[in-house]
N, C-alpha and C positions, 0 to 999 in steps of 0.2 A: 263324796265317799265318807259311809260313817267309819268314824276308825272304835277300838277298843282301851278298853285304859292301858295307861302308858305302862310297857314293857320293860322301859329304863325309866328312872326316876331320880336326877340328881339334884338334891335340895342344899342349899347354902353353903356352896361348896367354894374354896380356896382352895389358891395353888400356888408358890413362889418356886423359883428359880434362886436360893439363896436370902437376896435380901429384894431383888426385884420379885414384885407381886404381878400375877400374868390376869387373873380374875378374882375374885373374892365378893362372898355373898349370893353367889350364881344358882337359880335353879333351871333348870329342863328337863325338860319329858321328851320320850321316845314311843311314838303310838306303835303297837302292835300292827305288820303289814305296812308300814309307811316306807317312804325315802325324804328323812331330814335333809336337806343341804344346811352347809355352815358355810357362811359366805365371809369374808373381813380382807382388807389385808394383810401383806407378808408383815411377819411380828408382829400379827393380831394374837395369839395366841392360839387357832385354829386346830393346829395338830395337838398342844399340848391340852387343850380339852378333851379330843378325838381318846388321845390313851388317856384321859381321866376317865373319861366316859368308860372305858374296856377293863380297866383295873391295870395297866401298862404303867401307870405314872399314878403312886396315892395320893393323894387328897391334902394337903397341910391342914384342912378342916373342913366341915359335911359330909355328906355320907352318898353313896352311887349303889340304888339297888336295883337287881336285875331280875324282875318277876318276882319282886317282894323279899330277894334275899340279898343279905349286906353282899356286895363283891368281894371286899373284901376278905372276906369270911371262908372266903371257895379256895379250896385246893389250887394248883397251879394246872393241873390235868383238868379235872372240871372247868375249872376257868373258860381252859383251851378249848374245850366241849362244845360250851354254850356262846365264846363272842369269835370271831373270827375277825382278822386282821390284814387287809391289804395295803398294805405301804406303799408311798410312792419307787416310780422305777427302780432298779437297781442292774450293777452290773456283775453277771456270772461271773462264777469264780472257777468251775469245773465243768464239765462236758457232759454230765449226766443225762440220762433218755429223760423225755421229757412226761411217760410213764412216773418213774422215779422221782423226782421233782414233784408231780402231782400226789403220789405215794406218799410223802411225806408230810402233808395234811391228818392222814391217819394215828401219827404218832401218842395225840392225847386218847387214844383209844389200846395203843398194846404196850406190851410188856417192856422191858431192858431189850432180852434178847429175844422177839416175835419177831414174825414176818406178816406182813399183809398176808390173810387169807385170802381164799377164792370170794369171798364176798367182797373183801376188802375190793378185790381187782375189778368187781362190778364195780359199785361203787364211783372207781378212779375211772372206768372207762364211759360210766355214764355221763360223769363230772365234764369229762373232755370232749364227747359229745355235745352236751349242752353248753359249752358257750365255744361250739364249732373247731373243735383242734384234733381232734380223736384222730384225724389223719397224721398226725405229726408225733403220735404218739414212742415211737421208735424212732425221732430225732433227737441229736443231741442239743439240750436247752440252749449254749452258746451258739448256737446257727440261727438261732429264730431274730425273727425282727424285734423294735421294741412292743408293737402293737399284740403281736403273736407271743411274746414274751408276758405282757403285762393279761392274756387272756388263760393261759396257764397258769400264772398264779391265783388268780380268782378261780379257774379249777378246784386247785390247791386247798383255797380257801373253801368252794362249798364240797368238799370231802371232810373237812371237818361236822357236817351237816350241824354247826352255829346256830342260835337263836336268831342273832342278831351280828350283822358286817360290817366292820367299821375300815373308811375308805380315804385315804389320807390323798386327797389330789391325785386323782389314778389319772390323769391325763398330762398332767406338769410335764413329763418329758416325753410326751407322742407326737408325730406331725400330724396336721387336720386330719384324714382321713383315718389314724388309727385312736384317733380321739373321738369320732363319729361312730366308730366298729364300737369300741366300749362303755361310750355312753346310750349306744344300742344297747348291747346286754345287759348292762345296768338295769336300764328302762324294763326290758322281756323279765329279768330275776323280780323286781317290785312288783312286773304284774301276773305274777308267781304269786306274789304273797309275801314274801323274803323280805325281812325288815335291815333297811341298812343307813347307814348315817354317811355321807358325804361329805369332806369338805374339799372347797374350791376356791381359785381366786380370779374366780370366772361368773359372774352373773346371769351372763346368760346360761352355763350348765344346768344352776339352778331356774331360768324360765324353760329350760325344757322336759320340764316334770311336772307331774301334778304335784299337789302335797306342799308343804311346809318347810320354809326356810328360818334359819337362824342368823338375821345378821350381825355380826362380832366386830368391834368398836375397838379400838387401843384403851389398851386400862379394863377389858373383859366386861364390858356393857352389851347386853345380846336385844334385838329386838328379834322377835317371833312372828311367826304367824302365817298366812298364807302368801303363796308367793307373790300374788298380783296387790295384795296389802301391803305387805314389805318391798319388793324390790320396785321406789319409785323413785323419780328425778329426786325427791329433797333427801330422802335415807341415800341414795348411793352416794351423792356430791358429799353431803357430810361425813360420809362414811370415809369417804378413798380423796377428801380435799381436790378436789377438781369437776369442774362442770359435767353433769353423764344425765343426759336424755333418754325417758326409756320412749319407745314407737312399734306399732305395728305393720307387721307385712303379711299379706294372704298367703295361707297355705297352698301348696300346690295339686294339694287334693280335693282342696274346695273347700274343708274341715274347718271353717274359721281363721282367725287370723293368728298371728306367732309373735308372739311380746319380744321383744330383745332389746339391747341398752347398749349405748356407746358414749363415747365422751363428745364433748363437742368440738 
């Protein structure tokens, strides 16, 4: 896949958490059309790059620009415009439709006191179509599963119609099956075109993508590059201190075989 020059751009960029330093020095690119995965692990600093990358968390030093403009620089409404934000799960607080819920994606778009227009309501019910809920639409968000939960928000999220989707471990709190539902839609929105950054503490999410991984090292050391170039037996060991084999298994479609890694 040829990709385009890169959409995000963050050059020599630092970050601390007071006096601990999480990365520093760091550059990366976000190609237009892609899906980065960020792969490390826990207290690798993974999420807190994710909202550097967004403008969520500034910089202690370098600079994060988005289509050639500083982020920093952008309004907090604009901001909201252009990156869109999926957080790991979370648990509702009120019984809201899940219409509503999705509705409020639009917020960097209207007033104090507007309401979604008729367009807006396209929009939201397109949103919920596309990643299959539009039935649930007149449910209250506290009844859904986590999987039908965490499919709403990314709704949510592409009603913002974002540049670019930043995706903090969307699967961390789903069982197999609703982690296979959303790493499907993931997959169908990339081959959309929809540029979105991933991070995971899962290897294999990132083998089941085409495209470009980032792996994140303690102390914010990133290596890059394609997945089948990064993710191998000596980067994952080094990476996560324990022995991890990558191996092939055939498709069931015939389509070649499926890279995946486990410890030993």
């Amino acid at each position: 896949m040829v990709l385009s020059e890169p959409l995000i751009e963050m050059r020599n960029a630092a970050f601390a958490y007071g006096a601990r330093a999480v990365f520093s020095g760091l550059d990366l690119d976000v190609n237009q059309g892609e899906l980065l995965s960020i792969l490390g692990p826990n207290g690798c600093g993974k999420s807190t790059l994710l909202r550097c990358l967004g403008g969520a968390l500034s910089l202690n030093e370098g600079s994060v620009r988005l289509g050639k403009t500083e982020l920093s620089s952008l309004p907090p409404n604009i901001r909201a415009r252009r990156v869109g934000f999926l957080f790991q799960q979370h648990t509702p607080s009120f019984p809201f439709r899940v219409f509503d819920v999705v509705s409020m994606g639009r917020a960097p778009y209207l007033g104090l006191f507007d309401v979604p227009s008729a367009a807006d309501a396209t929009l939201i019910a397109e949103a919920l179509e596309r990643v299959g809920m539009l039935h649930a639409r007149e449910r209250p968000y506290t009844e859904l599963s986590g999987g039908e939960r965490q499919l709403v928000l990314l709704a949510r999220t592409l009603v913002q119609q974002p540049e670019v989707i930043l995706l903090d471990e969307p699967t961390s709190h789903l069982d197999f099956r609703n982690q296979v539902v959303s790493l499907r839609m993931i997959s169908a929105l990339v081959q959309q075109g929809i540029t979105m950054v991933m991070t995971t503490h899962d290897p294999n999410h990132a083998l089941l993508f085409p495209g470009r991984v980032a792996l994140m090292k303690p102390g914010g050391t990133l290596l890059t590059g394609p997945a089948a170039e990064i993710i191998t037996d000596a980067t994952l060991t080094a990476t996560y201190g324990i022995d991890i084999a990558t191996f092939a298994v055939p498709r069931h479609s015939g389509s070649g075989d499926l890279r995946l890694c486990s410890p030993w």
